[in-house]
N, C-alpha and C positions, 0 to 999 in steps of 0.2 A: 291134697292129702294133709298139710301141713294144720289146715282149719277142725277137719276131723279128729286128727289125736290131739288138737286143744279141744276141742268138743266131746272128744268122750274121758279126759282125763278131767275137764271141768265140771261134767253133768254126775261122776263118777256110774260111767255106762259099762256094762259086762264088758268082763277081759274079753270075750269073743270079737266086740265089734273094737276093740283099741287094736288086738291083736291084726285085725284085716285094712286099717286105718295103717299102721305100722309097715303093714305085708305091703300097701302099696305104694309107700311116701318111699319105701327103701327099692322099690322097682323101678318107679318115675327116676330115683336120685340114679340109677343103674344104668340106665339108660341116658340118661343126659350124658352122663361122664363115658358113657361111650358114644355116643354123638357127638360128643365135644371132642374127643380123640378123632375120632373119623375126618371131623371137620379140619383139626389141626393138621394131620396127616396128610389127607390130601390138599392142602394150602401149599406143606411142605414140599410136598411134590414136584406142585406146579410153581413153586420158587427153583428148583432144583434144575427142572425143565427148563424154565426161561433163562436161568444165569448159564447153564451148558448152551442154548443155542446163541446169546448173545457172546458167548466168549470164541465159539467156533466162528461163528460172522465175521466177529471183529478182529481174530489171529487169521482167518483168508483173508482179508482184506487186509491186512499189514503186510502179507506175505505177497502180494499181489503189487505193492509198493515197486518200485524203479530202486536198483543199489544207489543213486545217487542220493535219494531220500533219506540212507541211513547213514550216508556222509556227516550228513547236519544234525542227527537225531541219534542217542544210543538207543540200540534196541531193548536194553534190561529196562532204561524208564519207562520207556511205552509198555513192555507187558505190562510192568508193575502196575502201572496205572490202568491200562485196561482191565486186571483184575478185579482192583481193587473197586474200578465201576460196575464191573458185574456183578462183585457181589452185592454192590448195595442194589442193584435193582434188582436183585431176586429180594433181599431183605424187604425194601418195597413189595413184591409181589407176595411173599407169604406172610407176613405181615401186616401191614398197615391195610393192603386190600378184606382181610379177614377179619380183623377189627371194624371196619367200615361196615361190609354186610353184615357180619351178626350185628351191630348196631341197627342199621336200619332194616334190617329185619323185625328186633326187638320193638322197635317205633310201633313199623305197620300192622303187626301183630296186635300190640298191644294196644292202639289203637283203634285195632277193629274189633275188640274184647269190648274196649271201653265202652263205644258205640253200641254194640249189643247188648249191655247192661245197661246203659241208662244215654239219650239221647241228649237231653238235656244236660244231664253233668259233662258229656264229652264238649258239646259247644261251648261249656263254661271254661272247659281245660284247655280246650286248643284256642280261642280267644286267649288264655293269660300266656300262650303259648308267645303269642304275635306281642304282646306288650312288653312281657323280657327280650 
């Protein structure tokens, strides 16, 4: 849509056709940003998800510990530190994994776009692909 309201503000084409050029650059952009909310949300989620079941794992399993274990060991360091591991793998999980797919998402997509328009320009692109 982005091509059409440069196309019809450059050919100066009837406000009817800029107006429905406009009507759906602002619906595509409506929707992304809510796809992109949806997507971050549920990332969030399943970060949230993962650092709760890793935190309950890992506080049974300390609890499960022998008292002679906490002779040699205070127990506030080990929470502390057991937290502070959960949180970064949830951080890892909502995060860095959603980064990762929308990226390669972005690739195979646009690389199957690319191939669809022009066969030859794609082998040119993925060739300089391999030389960088």
């Amino acid at each position: 849509y982005y091509s059409q309201c440069l196309t019809c503000v450059a050919q100066n084409s009837p406000r009817k056709h800029l107006a429905a050029a406009l009507a759906g650059l602002g619906i595509t952009s409506l929707l992304a940003a809510l796809f992109t909310g949806a997507r971050g949300s549920l990332f969030w989620i399943a970060g949230s998800r993962g650092n709760y079941n890793v935190r309950i794992k890992l506080h049974r399993n300390l609890l499960r510990q022998e008292t002679a274990f906490f002779d040699g060991t205070e127990s506030g360091v080990l929470l502390s530190r057991l937290n502070n591991d959960a949180n970064k793998i949830g951080n890892v999980i909502s995060l860095n994994v959603n980064v990762v797919l929308r990226k390669l998402l972005q690739f195979l997509f646009g690389a199957g776009f690319l191939v669809r328009i022009s066969g030859t320009l794609s082998a040119f692109a993925f060739l300089g692909i391999g030389i960088v």
